[in-house]
C-alpha positions as CSV (number, residue, x, y, z in Angstrom):
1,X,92.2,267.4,47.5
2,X,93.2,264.7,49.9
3,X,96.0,267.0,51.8
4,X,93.6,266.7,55.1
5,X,92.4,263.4,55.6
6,X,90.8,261.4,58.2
7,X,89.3,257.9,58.2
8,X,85.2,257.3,58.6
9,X,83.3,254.0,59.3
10,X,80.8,254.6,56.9
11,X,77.1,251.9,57.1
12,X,75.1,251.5,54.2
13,X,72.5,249.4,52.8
14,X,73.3,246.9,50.3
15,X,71.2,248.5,47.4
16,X,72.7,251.9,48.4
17,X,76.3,250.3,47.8
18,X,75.5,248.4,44.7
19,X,73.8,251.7,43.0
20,X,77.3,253.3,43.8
21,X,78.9,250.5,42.2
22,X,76.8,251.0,39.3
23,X,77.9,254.6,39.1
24,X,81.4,254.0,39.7
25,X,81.2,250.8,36.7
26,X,79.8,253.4,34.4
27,X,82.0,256.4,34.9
28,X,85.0,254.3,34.1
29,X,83.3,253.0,31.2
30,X,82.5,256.8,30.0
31,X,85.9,257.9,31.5
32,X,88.1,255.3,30.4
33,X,90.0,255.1,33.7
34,X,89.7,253.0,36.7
35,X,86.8,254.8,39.1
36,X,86.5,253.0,42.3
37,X,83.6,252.7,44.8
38,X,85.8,255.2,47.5
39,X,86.2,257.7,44.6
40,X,82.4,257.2,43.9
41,X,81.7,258.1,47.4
42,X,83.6,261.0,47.8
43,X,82.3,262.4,44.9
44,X,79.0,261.9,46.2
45,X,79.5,263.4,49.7
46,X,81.1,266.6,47.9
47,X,78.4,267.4,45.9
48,X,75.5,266.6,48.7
49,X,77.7,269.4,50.7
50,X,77.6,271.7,48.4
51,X,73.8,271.1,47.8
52,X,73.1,271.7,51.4
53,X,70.1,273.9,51.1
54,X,68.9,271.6,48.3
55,X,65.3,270.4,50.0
56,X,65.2,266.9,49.4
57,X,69.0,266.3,50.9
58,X,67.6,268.1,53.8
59,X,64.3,266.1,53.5
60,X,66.7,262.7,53.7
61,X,68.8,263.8,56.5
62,X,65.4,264.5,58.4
63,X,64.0,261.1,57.3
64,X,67.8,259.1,58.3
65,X,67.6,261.0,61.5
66,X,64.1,259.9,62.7
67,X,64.6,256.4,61.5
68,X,67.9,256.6,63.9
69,X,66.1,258.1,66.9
70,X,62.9,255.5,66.5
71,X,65.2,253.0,66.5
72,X,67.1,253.7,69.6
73,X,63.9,254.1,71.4
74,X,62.6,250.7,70.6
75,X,65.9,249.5,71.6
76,X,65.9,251.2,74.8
77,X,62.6,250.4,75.8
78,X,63.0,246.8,75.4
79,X,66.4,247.0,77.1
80,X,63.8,248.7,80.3
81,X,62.0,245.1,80.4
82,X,65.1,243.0,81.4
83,X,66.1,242.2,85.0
84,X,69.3,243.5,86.1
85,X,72.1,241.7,88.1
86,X,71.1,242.1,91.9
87,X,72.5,245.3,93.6
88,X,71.9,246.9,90.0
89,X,68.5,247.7,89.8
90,X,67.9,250.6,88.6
91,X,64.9,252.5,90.7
């Protein structure tokens, strides 16, 4: 499974990562082995892949999307307010 692996910076909310430490407490209480949080994750990712026609994944990935582009925006347009160093005004 792991023959081709890469490494990802992955950013999540704190009550996204503590519901996938709730998962990842109860699968190794029903499995009896150690699951941790990465294994949880994976696990995750695989099956939203394979669901990718599934409505409300794409529903989220439209939701995620927007937030990220509204955010950028704001960011960008109060970065347009600020004076620049002389000779690097924009015009």
């Amino acid at each position: 499974m792991l023959e081709n692996r890469t490494r990802l910076l992955l950013i999540l909310s704190k009550d996204m990562l503590d519901q996938a430490r709730v998962i990842a407490g109860r699968a190794t209480t029903a499995l009896k082995l150690p699951v941790s949080l990465q294994i949880v994750l994976r696990a995750l990712i695989w099956v939203g892949l394979k669901r990718e026609s599934h409505s409300a994944l794409v529903a989220n990935i439209e939701s995620q999307a927007r937030a990220v582009r509204q955010k950028r925006s704001g960011a960008r347009r109060a970065g347009e307010g600020r004076d620049l160093p002389s000779g690097n005004r924009r015009s």
